[in-house]
N, C-alpha and C positions, 0 to 999 in steps of 0.2 A: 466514583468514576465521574469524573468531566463531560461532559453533552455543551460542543460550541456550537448552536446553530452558524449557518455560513451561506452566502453567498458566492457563487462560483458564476465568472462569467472567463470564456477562454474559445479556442476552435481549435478545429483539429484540421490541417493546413496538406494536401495531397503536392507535394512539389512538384512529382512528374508531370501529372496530368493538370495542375494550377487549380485545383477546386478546394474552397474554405468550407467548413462546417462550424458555423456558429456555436457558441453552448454559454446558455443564459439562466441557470438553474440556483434554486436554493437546494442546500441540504445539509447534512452535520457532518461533523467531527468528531471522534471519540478517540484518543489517544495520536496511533500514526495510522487508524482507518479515515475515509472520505467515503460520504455514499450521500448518491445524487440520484433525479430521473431526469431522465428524457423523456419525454413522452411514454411509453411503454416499457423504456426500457431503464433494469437497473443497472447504475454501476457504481464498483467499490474499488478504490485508489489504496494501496495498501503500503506503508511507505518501511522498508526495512534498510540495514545498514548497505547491505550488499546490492540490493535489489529492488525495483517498483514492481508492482501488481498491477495491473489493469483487468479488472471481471465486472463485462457488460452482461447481463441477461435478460431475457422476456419468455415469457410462453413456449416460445417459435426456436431459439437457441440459446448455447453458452459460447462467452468469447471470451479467455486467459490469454493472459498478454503479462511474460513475464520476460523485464528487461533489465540486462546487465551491461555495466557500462563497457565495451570493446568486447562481448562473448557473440556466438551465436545462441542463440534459444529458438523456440519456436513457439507464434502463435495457437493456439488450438481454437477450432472453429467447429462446433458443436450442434448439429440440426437435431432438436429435438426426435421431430415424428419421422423420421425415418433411422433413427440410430446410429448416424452418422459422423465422425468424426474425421476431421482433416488438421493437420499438423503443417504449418507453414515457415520456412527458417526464414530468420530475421537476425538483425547485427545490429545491435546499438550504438548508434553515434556518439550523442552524450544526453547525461541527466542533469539537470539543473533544478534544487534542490535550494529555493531561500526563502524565508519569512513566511511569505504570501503566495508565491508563484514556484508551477511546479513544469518545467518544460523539456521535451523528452523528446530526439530525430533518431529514427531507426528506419532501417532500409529493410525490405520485403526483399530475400534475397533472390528468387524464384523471378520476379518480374523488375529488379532493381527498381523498384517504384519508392520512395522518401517520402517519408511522413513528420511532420511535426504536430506533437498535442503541447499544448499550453493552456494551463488555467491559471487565474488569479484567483483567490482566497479572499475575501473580507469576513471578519465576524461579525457576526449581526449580536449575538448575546449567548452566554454561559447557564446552563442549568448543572445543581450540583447535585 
């Protein structure tokens, strides 16, 4: 199995409301997984034919984010210590899917709020 260390620098872009969120992180690659932190939190980018993954976690919650290109799905937003799970429908705009850069616009259907995440990819070096 392949180990690319990586470099991911990207944001994650609120359209309605015009607020960017930076994302400046190293972390690896192993096949079509990506896992990264943010500060506390982890996330793993999971890339299949049909579909992206998005799974942030820390301590405090879980957040799955599974997006298909023109479906509805739903986010799931997961509070640890109280048990609670809320389910949010979302619509994929489109996935973008090349080399290095992976950029994703889906719509929060409940509050039509548009989001775009983009990261770029560099590899830093391969362990085998």
């Amino acid at each position: 199995m392949i180990k690319t260390k990586i470099q991911i620098k990207g944001y994650i872009y609120n359209k309605s409301e015009k607020t960017k969120t930076n994302i400046e992180e190293k972390g690896i690659k192993i096949k079509n997984k990506i896992t990264y932190y943010e500060d506390d939190i982890k996330t793993n980018i999971i890339i299949n034919k049909e579909e992206l993954i998005i799974k942030r976690e820390n301590n405090e919650f879980l957040n799955l984010i599974k997006l298909n290109i023109e479906k509805e799905t739903d986010i799931i937003y997961y509070l640890k210590d109280q048990d609670l799970s809320i389910n949010l429908p979302i619509r994929t705009k489109y996935i973008k899917l090349e080399d290095n850069i992976i950029e994703v616009k889906y719509k929060m259907l409940d509050s039509n709020s548009e989001y775009i995440y983009r990261i770029e990819i560099k590899e830093l070096y391969r362990n085998k």
